[in-house]
Every structure is written in structure tokens, then in C-alpha cells.
C-alpha positions in Angstrom: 1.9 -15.8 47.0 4.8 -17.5 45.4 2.5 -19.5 43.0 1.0 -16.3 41.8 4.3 -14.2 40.8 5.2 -17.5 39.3 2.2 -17.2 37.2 2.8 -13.3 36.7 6.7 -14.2 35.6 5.0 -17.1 33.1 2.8 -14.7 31.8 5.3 -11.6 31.3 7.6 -14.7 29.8 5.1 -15.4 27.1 4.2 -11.7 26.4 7.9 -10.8 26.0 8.2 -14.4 23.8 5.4 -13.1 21.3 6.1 -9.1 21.1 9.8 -9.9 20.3 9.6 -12.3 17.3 11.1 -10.4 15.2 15.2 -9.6 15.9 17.0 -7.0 14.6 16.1 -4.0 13.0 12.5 -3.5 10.8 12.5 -1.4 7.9 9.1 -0.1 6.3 8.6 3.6 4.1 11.0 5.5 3.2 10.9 8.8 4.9 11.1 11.9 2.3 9.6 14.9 1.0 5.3 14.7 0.9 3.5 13.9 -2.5 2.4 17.6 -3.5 1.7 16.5 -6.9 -2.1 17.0 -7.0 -1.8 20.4 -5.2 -2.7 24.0 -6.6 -1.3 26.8 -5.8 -4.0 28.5 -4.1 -4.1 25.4 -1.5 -6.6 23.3 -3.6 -6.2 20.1 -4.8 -6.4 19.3 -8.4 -8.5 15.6 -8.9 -9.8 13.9 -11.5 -13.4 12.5 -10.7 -14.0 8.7 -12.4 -16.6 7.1 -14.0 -17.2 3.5 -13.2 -19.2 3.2 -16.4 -15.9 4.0 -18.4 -14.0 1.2 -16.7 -14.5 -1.4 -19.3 -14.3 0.5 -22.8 -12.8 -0.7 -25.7 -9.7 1.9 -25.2 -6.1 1.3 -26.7 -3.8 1.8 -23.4 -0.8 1.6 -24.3 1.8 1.1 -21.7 1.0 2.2 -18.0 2.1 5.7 -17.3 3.7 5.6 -13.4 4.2 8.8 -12.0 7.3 8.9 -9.4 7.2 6.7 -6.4 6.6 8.5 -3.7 8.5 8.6 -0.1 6.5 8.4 3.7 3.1 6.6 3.7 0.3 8.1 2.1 0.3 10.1 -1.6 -2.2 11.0 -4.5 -2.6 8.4 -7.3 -0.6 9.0 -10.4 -3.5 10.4 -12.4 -4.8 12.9 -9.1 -8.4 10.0 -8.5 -7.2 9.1 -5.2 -5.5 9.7 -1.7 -3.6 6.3 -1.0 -2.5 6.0 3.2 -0.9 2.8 4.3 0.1 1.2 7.4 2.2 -1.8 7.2 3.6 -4.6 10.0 7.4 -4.4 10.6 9.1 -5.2 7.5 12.1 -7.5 7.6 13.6 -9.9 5.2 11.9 -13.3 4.5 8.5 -13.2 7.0 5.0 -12.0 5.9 4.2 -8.3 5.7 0.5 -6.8 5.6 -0.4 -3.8 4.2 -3.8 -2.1 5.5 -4.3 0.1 2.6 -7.0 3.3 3.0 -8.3 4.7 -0.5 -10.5 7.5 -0.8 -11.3 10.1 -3.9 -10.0 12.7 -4.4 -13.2 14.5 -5.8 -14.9 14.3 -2.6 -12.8 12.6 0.3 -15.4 9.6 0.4 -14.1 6.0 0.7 -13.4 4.1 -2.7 -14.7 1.2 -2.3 -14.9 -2.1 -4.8 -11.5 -0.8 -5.6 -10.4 -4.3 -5.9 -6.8 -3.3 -5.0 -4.1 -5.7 -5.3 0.7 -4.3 -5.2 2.7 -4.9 -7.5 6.3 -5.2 -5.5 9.4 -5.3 -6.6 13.1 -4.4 -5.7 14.3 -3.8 -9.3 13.0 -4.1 -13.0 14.5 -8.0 -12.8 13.6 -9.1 -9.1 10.5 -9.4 -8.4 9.0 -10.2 -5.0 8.3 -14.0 -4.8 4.9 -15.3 -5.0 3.4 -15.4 -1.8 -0.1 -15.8 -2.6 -1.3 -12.4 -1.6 -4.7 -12.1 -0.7 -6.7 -8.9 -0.6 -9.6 -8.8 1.6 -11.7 -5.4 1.4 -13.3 -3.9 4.5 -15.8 -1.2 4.8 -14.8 2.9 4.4 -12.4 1.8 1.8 -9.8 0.0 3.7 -7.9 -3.0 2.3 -5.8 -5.7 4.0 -2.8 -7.0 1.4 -1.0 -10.1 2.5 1.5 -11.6 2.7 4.0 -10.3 1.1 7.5 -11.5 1.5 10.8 -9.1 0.4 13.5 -11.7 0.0 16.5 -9.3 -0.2 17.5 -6.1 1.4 16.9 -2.9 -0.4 14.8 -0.4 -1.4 11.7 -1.9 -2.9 8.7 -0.9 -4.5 5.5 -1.3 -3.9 2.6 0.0 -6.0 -1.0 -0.6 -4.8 -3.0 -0.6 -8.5 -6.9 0.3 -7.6 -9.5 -0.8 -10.2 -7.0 -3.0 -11.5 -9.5 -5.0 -13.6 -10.6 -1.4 -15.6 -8.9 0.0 -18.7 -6.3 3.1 -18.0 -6.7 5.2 -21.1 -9.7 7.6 -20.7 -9.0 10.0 -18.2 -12.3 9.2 -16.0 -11.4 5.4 -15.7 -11.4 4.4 -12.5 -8.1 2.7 -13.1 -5.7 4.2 -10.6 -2.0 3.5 -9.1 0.2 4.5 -6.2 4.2 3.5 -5.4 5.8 3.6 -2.5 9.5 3.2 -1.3 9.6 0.3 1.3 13.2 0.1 3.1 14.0 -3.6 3.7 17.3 -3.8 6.1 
């Protein structure tokens, strides 16, 4: 008997060792008023359905036009191609965060996939987050994992998940999409 509540105290031990890693308090979105930037009036949704055949034109750009970021975990892309959703591990200064990023058009709900989505984060126009060799590995129904990514400084970043990153952004149809979010860091 006593051998096995050892074994039960070495196991809740271990379990209480893992699950509380992180000290102190986690930051992660920024609560705030929901994205209605793609919505009509009448309830609809306003979208704009892509063309992957327009992704690679010879089309002038320009600068990227951002929409606002956006507060709370899931918004419409800038241009009204997709619904962006996130979940992300806690977020604390200096350790690896993952992002599991779900993508799905607008047009007709279904999952974008080959979306080849990569974030561009940042706490300000000079500070940068630092390189932390962020992978992206795509899973079926649309769903990417981003990590790591590493906030070295307390804040409120941004991060903005760029979809079709590899296609021009200057026809309207291009499958070229992008999506910011707040991310409080404490």
C-alpha cells in the first residue's frame, strides 16, 4: 500500500512539474470588439472569391494595403477572401509560442488549403520579433501549425498571418490574403 501512494504522489509530482512550467501570468489576444468588416447589412457577408490562376501575374503592387488589426481570435482577411481563427499556447516573454491557424474562404466556408501561410510579428515599426526559425507545417481542412515564435519584450504585439504569401496582391481575385491580430505579452 505504501509503495503504491508513493508511486501515485511521484506521478502527481511529475504531472504538477510539467503542467506548471510556465510561472506567472500568460498573455495571448487581445480581447475587443469582433471584426464586422466583411458584413452587410442585411446579415450577409460581403467576400471576394480568388483565382489561383491570377496569383502570379505580372501586376504592379505597390505597397501592401493592411486593413486594422483586429482584437479576439478569429477575423475576415483584409481584402473579405477569408475567415482567419487561431488558437495559440500561453504566450509569455522569451519561450516558444505556436499558433494553429484555421483558414477558410469566405465565398463558400470550405478550407483554404495550399495557403502556404507563414506571420509576420512585430511589437512596433522598429522591433521586430527575433528570428526563431518559424516553421509552418500545413494539415488537412485548412489548418496550419506556426512555430516558434518568441516575443522578447512585453507589449502589445502584432501578429499578421499572410496566406498565399508567394502570389501577387494587386488584382482583386489574387489569392494573396492577410490577417493581424493583437497578441498581449505581460
Amino acid at each position: 500500500m505504501k509503495s503504491s501512494l508513493v508511486g501515485v504522489f511521484v506521478a502527481a509530482l511529475a504531472l504538477f512539474a510539467c503542467s506548471s512550467s510556465l510561472s506567472g501570468p500568460t498573455g495571448g489576444p487581445v480581447a475587443g470588439a469582433e471584426d464586422t468588416h466583411c458584413s452587410l447589412p442585411d446579415g450577409g457577408t460581403r467576400f471576394q472569391v480568388v483565382d489561383l490562376s491570377s496569383c502570379h501575374l505580372d501586376a504592379d503592387a505597390g505597397a501592401p494595403d493592411y486593413g486594422p488589426t483586429n482584437f479576439n481570435s478569429e477575423a475576415d482577411d483584409d481584402d473579405c477572401k477569408y475567415h482567419v481563427a487561431f488558437t495559440v499556447t500561453p504566450v509569455q516573454e522569451n519561450i516558444n509560442v505556436s499558433f494553429t491557424v484555421t483558414a477558410s474562404y469566405l465565398s463558400d466556408g470550405g478550407p483554404a488549403t495550399g495557403a502556404s501561410t507563414l506571420t509576420e510579428t512585430y511589437l512596433n515599426d522598429t522591433h521586430p520579433a527575433p528570428n526563431s526559425n518559424t516553421q509552418t507545417t500545413e494539415q488537412p481542412g485548412g489548418v496550419y501549425q506556426i512555430g516558434p515564435i518568441v516575443f522578447d519584450s512585453p507589449g502589445q504585439w502584432t501578429v499578421r498571418f499572410h496566406l498565399h504569401e508567394e502570389c501577387q496582391d494587386a488584382t482583386d481575385d489574387s489569392p494573396h490574403g492577410h490577417a493581424a491580430f493583437f497578441i498581449a505579452v505581460p
